[in-house]
PATILUM-464516 format. One record per residue: residue in three letters; x, y, z of N, C-alpha, C, O, CB in turn. Coordinates in steps of 0.2 Angstrom, whole numbers, plus 5000, padded with zeros to 4 digits. Glycine has a CB too. Layout:
N
ALAXYZXYZXYZXYZXYZ...
//
This chain:
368
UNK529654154942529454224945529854224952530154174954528654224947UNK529954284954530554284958530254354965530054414965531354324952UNK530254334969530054384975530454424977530854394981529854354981UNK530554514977530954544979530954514986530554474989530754614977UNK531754564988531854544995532254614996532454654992532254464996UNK532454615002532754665005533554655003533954605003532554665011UNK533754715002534854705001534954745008534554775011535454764992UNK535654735009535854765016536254825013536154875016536354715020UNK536754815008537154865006537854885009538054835012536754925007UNK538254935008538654925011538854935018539454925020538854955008UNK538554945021538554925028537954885033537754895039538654995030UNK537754845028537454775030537454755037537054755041537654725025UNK538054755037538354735044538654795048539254825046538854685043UNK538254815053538454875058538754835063538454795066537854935060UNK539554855066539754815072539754855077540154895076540554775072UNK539454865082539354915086539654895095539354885100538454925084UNK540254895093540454855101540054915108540354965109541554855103UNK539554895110539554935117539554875125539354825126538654985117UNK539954925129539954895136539454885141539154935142540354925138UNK539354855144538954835147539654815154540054765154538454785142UNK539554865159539954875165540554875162540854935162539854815172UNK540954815158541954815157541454735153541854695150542954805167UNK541054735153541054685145540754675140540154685140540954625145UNK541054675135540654705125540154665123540154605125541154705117UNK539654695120539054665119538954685111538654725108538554705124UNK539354635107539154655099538454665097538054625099539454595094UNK538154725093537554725090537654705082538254725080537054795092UNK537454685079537754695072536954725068536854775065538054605069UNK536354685070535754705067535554765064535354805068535254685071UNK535554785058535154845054534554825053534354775049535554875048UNK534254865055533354855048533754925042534054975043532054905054UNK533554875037533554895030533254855025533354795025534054925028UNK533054895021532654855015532554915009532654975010531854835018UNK532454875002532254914996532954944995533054994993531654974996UNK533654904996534254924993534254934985534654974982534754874995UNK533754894983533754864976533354914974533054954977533454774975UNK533554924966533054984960533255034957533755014955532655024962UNK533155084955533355134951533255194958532855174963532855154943UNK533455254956533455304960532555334961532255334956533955354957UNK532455344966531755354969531555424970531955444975531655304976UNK531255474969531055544973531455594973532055574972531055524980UNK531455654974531755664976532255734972532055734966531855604978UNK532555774972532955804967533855814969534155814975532555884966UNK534155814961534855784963534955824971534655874975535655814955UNK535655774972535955824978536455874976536555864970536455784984UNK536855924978537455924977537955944983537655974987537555954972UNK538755924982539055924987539855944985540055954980538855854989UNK540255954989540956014990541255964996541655985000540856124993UNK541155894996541255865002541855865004542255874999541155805002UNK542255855008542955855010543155825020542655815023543155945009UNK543655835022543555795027544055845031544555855030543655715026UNK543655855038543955885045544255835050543955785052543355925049UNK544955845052545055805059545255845065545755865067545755745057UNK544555835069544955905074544855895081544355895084544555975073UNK545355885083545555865093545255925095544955965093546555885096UNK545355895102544955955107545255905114544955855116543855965105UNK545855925116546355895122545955885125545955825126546855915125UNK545655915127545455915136544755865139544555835144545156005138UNK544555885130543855825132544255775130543955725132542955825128UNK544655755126545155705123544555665118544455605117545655635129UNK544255715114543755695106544255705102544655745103543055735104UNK544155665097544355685090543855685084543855625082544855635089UNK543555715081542955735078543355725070543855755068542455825081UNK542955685066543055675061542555695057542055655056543255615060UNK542555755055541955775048541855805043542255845040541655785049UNK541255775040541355725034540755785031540255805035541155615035UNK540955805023540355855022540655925020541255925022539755875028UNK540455975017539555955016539155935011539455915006539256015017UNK538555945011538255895008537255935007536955945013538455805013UNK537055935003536455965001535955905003536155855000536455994994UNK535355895007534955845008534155845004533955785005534855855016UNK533855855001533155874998532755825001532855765001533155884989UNK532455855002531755835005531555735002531355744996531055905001UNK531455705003531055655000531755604996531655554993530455694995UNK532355634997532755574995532955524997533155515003533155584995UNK532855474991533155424995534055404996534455454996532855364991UNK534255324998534855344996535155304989535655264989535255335002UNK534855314986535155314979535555374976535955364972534655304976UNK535455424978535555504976536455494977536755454979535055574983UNK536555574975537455584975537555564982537055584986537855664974UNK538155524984538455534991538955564990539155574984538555474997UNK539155584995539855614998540555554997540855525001539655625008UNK540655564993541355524992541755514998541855555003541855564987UNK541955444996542455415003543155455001543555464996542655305004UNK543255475010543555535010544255475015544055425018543155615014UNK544955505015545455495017545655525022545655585021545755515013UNK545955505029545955535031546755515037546955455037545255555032UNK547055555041547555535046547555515052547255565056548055575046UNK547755465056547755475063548155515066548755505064547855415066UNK548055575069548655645072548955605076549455635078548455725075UNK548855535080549455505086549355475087548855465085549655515090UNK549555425091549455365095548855365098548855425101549955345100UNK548455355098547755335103547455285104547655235101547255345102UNK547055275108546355215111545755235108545855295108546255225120UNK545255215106544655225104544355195109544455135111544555195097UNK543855235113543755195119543055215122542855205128544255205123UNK542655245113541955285113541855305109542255355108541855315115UNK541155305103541255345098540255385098539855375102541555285091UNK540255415095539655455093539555465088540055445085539555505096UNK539055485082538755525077538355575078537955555082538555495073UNK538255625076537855695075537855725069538355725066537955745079UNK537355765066537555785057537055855063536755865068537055725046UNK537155895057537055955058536956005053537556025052537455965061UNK536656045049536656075044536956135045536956155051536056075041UNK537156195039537356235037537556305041538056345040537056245034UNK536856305046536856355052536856325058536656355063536356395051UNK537156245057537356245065536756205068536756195074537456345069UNK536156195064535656175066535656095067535856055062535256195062UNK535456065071535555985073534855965065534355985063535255935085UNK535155925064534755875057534655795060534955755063535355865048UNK533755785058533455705062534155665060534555685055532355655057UNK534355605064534855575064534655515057535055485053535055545072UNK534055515057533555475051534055495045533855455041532655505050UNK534455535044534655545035535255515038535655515033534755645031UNK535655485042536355445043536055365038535855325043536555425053UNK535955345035535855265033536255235035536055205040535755245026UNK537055235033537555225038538155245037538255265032537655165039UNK538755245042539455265042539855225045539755195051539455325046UNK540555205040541055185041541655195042541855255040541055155038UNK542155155046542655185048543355135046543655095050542555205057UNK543555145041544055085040544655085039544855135035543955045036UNK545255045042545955045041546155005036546054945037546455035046UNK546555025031546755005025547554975026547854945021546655055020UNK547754995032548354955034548354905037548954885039548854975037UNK547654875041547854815044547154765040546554785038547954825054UNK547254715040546754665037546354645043546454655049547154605033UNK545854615039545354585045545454515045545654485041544554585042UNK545254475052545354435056545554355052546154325052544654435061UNK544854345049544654305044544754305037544654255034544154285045UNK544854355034545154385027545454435026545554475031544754395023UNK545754445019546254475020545954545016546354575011546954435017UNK545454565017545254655015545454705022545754685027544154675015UNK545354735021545254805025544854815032544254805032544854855019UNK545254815038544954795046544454865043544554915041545654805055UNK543754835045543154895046543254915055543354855058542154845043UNK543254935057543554985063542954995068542954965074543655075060UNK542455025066541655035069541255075061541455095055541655115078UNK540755065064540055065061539655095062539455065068539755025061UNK539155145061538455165064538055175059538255195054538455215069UNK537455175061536955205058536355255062536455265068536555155055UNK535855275059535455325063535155295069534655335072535055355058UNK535355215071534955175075535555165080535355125084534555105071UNK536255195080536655165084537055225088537355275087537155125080UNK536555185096536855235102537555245101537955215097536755205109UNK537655305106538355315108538655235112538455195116538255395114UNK539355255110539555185114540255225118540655275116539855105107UNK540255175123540855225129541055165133540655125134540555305136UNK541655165135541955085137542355135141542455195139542255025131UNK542755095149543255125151543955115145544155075142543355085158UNK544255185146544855165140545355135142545655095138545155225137UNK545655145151546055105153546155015153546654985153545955125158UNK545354985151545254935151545554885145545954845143544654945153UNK544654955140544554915134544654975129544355025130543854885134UNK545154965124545054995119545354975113545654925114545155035120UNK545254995107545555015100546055045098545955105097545155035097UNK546655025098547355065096547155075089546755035085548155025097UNK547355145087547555175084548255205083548555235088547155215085UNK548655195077549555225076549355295073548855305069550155165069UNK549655335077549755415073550155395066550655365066550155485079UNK549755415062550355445055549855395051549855405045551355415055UNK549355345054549455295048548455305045548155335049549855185053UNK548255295040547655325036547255285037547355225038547755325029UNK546655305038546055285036545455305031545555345026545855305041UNK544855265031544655295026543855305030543655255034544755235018UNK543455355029542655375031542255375023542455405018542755485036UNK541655325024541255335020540555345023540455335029541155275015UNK539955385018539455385022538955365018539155345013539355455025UNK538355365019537655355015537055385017536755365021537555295014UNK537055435015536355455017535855475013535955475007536455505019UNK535055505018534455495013534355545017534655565022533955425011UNK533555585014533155595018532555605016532255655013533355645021UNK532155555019531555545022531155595023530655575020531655505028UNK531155645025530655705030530555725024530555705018530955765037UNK530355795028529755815023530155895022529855935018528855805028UNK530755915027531255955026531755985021532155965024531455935029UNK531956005017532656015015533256055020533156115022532656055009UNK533756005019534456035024534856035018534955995013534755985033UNK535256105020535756125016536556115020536456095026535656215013UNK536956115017537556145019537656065024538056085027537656235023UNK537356005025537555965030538055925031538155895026537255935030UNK538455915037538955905039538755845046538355855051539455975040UNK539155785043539155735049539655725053540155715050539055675047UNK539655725058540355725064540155645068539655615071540255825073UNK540755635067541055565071541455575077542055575077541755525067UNK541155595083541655595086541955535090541555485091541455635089UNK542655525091542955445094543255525101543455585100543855365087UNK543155455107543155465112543955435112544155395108542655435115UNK544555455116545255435117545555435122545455485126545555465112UNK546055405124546555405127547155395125547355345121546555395130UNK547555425128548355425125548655415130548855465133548655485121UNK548755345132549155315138549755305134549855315128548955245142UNK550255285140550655255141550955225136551355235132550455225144UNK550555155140550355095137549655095135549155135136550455025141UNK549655035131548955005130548554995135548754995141548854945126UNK547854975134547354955139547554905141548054875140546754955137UNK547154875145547354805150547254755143547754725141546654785157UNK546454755139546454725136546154755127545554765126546254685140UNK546854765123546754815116546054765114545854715116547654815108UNK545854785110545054755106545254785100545454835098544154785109UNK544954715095545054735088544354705085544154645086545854695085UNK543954745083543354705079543254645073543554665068543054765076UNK543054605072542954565065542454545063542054535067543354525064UNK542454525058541754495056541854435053542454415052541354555052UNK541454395051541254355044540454355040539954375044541454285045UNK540554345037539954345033539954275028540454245026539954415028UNK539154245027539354205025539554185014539654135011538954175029UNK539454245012539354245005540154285004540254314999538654285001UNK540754275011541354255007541754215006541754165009541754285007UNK542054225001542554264999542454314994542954344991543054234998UNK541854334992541654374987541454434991541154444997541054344983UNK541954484987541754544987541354604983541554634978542054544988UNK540754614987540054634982539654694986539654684992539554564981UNK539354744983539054794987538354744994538354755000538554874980UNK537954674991537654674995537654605000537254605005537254694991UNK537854564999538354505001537654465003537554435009539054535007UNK537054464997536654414997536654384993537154394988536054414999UNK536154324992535854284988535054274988534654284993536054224989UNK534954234982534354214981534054164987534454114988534254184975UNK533454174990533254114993532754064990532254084987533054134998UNK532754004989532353944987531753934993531753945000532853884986UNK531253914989530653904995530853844999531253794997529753884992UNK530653855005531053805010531353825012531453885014531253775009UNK531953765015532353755020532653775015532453765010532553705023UNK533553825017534053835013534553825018534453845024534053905008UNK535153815017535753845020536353855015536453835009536053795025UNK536653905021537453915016537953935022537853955027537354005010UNK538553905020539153925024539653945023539553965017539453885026UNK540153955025540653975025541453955030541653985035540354035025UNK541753915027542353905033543253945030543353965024542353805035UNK543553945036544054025037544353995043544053965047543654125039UNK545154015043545354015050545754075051546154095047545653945053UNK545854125058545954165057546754175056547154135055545754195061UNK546954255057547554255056547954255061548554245060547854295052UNK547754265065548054265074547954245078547354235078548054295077UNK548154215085547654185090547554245094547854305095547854125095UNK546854225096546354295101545754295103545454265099546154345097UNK545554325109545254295112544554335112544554395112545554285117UNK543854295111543154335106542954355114543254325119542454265099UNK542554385114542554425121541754465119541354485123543254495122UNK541454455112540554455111540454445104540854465099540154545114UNK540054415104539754415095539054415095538654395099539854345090UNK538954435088538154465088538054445079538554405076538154575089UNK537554465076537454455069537154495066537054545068537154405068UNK536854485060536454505056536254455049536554415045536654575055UNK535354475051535154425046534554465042534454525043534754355051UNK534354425038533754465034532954415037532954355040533854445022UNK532654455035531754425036531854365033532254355028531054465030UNK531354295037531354215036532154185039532154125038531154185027UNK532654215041533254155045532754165050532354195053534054185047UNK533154075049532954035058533754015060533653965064532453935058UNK534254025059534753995063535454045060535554045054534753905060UNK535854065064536254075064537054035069536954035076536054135064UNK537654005066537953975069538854015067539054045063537653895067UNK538953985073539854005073540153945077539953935083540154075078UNK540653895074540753835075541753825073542053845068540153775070UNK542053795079542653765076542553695072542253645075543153755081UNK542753695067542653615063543253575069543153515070542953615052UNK543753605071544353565073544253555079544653525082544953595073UNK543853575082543553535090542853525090542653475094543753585099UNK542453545087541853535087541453585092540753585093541753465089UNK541953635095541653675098541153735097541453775093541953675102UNK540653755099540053765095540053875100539753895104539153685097UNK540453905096540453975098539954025099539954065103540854005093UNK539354015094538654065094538354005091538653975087538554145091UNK537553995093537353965089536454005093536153985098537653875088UNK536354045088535554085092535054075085535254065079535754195096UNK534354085085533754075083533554145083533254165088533354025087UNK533654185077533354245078532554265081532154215079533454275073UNK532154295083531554335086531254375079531354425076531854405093UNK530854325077530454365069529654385072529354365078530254285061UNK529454415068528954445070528354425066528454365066529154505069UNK527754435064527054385062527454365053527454305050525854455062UNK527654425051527854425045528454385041528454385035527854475045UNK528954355047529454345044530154405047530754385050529254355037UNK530054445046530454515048530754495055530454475060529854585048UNK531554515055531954495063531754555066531654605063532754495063UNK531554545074531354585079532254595083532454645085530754545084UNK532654515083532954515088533554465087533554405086532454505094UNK534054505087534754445087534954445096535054505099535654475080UNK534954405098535454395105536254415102536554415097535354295107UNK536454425109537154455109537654395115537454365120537154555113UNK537954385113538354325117539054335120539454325116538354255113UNK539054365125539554355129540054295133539754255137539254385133UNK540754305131541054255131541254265136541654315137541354235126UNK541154235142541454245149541754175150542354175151540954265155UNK541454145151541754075154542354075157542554115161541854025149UNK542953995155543454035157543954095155543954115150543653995159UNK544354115159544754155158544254235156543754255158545354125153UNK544554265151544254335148543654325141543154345141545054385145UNK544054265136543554245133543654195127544154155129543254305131UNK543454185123543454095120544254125114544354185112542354065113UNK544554065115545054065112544954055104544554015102545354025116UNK545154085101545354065092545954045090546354065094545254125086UNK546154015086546854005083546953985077546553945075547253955086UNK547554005073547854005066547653925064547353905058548754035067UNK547853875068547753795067547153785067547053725065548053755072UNK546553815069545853785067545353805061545453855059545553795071UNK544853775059544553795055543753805057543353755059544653745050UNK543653865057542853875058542353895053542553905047542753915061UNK541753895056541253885051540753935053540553935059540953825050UNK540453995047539954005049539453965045539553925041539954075048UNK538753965048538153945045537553995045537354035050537953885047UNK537253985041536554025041535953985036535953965031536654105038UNK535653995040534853955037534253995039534054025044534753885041UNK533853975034533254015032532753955030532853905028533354065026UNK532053995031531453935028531253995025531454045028530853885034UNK530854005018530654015014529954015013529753975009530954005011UNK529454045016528754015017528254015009527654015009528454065024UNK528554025005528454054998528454014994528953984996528754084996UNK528253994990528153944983528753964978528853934973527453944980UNK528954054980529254064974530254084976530554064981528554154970UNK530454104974531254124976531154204975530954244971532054084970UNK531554214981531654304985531954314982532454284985531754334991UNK532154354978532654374976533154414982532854464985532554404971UNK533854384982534354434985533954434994534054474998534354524981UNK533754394994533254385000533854345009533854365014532654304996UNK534154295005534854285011535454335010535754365006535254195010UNK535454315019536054395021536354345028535754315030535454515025UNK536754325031537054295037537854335037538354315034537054205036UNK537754375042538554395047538754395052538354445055538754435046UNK539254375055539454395061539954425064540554425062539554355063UNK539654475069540254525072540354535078539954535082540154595071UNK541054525078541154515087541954545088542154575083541254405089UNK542254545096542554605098543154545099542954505102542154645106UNK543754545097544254505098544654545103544654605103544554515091UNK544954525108545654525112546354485107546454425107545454475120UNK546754535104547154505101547654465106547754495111547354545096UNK547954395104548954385106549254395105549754375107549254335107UNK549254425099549754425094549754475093549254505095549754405088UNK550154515088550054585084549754575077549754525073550854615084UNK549354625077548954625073549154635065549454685064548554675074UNK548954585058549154585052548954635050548354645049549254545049UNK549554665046549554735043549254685034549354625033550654795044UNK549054735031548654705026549054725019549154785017547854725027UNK549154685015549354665010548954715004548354695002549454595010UNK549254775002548854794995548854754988548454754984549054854994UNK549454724988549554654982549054604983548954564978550354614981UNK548854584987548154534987547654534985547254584987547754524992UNK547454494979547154494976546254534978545954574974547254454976UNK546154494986545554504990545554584991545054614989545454464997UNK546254614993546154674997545954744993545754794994546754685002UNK546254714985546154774980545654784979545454834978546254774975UNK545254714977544454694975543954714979543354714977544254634976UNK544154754987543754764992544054844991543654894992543854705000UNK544454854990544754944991544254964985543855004985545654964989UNK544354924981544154954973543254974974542955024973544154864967UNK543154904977542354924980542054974983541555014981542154884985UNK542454954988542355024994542155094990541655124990543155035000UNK542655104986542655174982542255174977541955224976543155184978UNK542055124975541555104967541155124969540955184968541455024962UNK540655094975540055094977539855164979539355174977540055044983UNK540155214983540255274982539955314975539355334973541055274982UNK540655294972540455334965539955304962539655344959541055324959UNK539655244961538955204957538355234962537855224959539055104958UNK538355264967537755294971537755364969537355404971537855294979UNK538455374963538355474960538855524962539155574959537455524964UNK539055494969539455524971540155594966540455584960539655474975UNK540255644969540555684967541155654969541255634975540255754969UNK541755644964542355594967543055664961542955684955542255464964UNK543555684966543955674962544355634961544555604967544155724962UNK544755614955545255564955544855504954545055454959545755574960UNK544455494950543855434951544455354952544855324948543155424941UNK544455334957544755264958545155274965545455224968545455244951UNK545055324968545555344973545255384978545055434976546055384971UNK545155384985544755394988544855494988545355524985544855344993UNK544355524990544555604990544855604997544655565002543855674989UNK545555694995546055685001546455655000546955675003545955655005UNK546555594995547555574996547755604993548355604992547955504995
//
C-alpha cells in the first residue's frame, strides 16, 4: 500500500530573488499539492495564445504577455494551458525587478489565485551545476513584486538573444474569465555598463540529473535520505539561498565535499501535520560580498525526511536549492547537443503539451 503525496510540478521550485536594502534573499518555497491524477472539474478551456513584448521607455518596463486564454469556473490545472511561447530580448538590459498581473478580456484584473506558476527561461546559457536551460525567474500567485537597485544588483539580459515564457494556470473561484491575458512585467536598465554586481540565479535539486515534470520520489517510513553532488561551471560568488521541500523534511543541507565547508544547512518549520510552514533564507555576508564556489570543488546537496507512517508516500520527497550567484567569470552559453539540455528542452515543451495545451508545430515551442 502506498500513501499519496504531494508532486511539485513544473515549477516546483520558484526562485524568487528579493532585496532586502542591496542584499538577496532567495525564497524558493511553493505550497502545492494533488499535482498527481486525471483531470478534475471543470469544462475544457480554449485558447489563440500567442506572445506580446512591449517597452514602455520611460517607466523602463518591459511587459511580456502571455494569452489569451479562456478560465471556467472550477478548473483545475490539469485543463489546456497556454503553450510555451518564444520570445526576443529587443536589447541589452538589467533585470532589476519583476511583477505578474493577468487580466481578462475587458481589461478586468483576475484573483492572482489562477497564476499556479510562471517561468522565465534562457535557452542560450546553461545552469550553474548542470548543463539545461538557466531558469531566469519564477513566480506564482504567492510571489510578491521584487525591485532591487539596478545600478547595484541585476540580471543581464543580451538584446537579440531568445527566451522561452511558460505558464500554468487554474481556477479555483467560483467565476468564469474569458479572453485572459498574463503580463510579466521586468523592471530595467540599460546602462552603460553592468551593475556593480551582475546576478545570475541557480538552483539544484536533489533527484538530478534526471530530468522529469516532478523531480520526486517515494518516501519510506522513517528516516530517508537522498543526495546529490555537482560542481559548478564557474567560479562565483552565492550571495542568498533558500529551498524547497515537501510535508515530513527535517533537514535540508548545501556542503563542499572539498573543504568540508558547510553553505546552508537549516531544519524546516512544520506544522501539527507534517506540512512546511517555513524555510529560512541565508544570507551570505561574511567576508567580502559572499561565499565563494569553484569549478575544482565538489558539492553536495542533501535532503532528509522522517516518514511518520508505516506505509511509503508516494512521490512524497521533493529537496531543492535556489540561490543568487555573483558570477567571475562569464557566463556558459549552453550546448543544445547535450544530451541533458535536449532532454530538458524536450520537457519543458512536452509538459505543456501533456497538460492539452493548444501547440503549433508540436515539439517546438509557439513563435519560433
Amino acid at each position: 500500500m502506498k500513501r499519496q503525496g504531494g508532486r511539485a510540478g513544473a515549477a516546483g521550485l520558484l526562485v524568487a530573488v528579493s532585496f532586502a536594502g542591496v542584499v538577496p534573499v532567495v525564497s524558493a518555497q511553493e505550497a502545492h499539492a494533488g499535482h498527481a491524477g486525471s483531470p478534475e472539474g471543470g469544462r475544457p478551456t480554449t485558447s489563440t495564445a500567442s506572445i506580446r513584448v512591449v517597452d514602455d521607455p520611460e517607466r523602463k518596463e518591459l511587459a511580456v504577455i502571455l494569452g489569451p486564454i479562456d478560465l471556467p469556473a472550477h478548473s483545475s490545472h490539469h485543463m489546456a494551458q497556454l503553450p510555451v511561447q518564444e520570445g526576443t530580448v529587443p536589447f541589452d538590459l538589467t533585470i532589476r525587478g519583476y511583477r505578474t498581473h493577468i487580466i481578462d478580456g475587458h481589461g478586468a484584473p483576475v484573483p492572482r489565485v489562477v497564476l499556479h506558476h510562471m517561468n522565465l527561461l534562457d535557452p542560450g546559457r546553461r545552469e550553474l551545476f548542470l548543463p539545461i536551460m538557466l531558469r531566469v525567474l519564477a513566480a506564482s500567485h504567492e510571489t510578491r513584486p521584487v525591485s532591487f537597485p539596478g545600478w547595484l544588483f541585476g540580471i543581464p539580459m543580451k538584446g537579440g538573444s531568445r527566451f522561452l515564457a511558460l505558464t500554468m494556470l487554474h481556477n479555483p473561484t467560483e467565476a468564469d474569465y474569458e479572453g485572459v491575458t498574463v503580463h510579466l512585467t521586468l523592471e530595467y536598465e540599460r546602462l552603460a555598463r553592468l551593475p556593480v554586481y551582475p546576478v545570475a540565479p541557480f538552483h539544484l535539486d536533489a533527484m538530478y540529473p534526471e530530468v522529469s515534470a516532478t523531480k520526486a520520489w517515494d518516501l519510506p517510513p522513517g528516516h530517508s535520505v537522498k543526495t546529490w553532488d555537482a560542481s559548478p561551471a564557474i567560479r562565483g560568488l552565492i550571495i542568498g539561498l533558500g529551498g524547497h521541500l515537501h510535508a515530513h523534511a527535517s533537514r535540508l543541507r548545501f556542503e563542499n565535499l572539498s573543504t568540508g565547508d558547510v553553505l546552508y544547512d537549516i531544519r524546516p518549520r512544520l506544522d501539527a501535520d507534517g506540512h512546511v510552514v517555513d524555510i529560512p533564507a541565508l544570507l551570505h555576508r561574511g567576508r567580502g560580498v559572499g561565499a565563494l564556489v569553484v569549478p575544482e570543488h565538489r558539492y553536495r546537496i542533501t535532503v532528509e525526511y522522517r516518514n511518520p507512517f508505516d506505509t511509503v508516500i508516494e512521490d512524497g520527497g521533493m529537496g531543492s536549492i535556489a540561490g543568487a550567484l555573483i558570477p567571475l567569470e562569464d557566463w556558459p552559453a549552453a550546448n543544445p547537443r547535450e544530451a541533458l539540455f535536449a532532454a530538458d528542452y524536450d520537457w519543458v515543451v512536452r509538459s505543456q503539451v501533456e497538460h492539452g495545451a493548444v501547440h503549433e508545430g508540436h515539439g517546438k515551442p509557439a513563435g519560433r
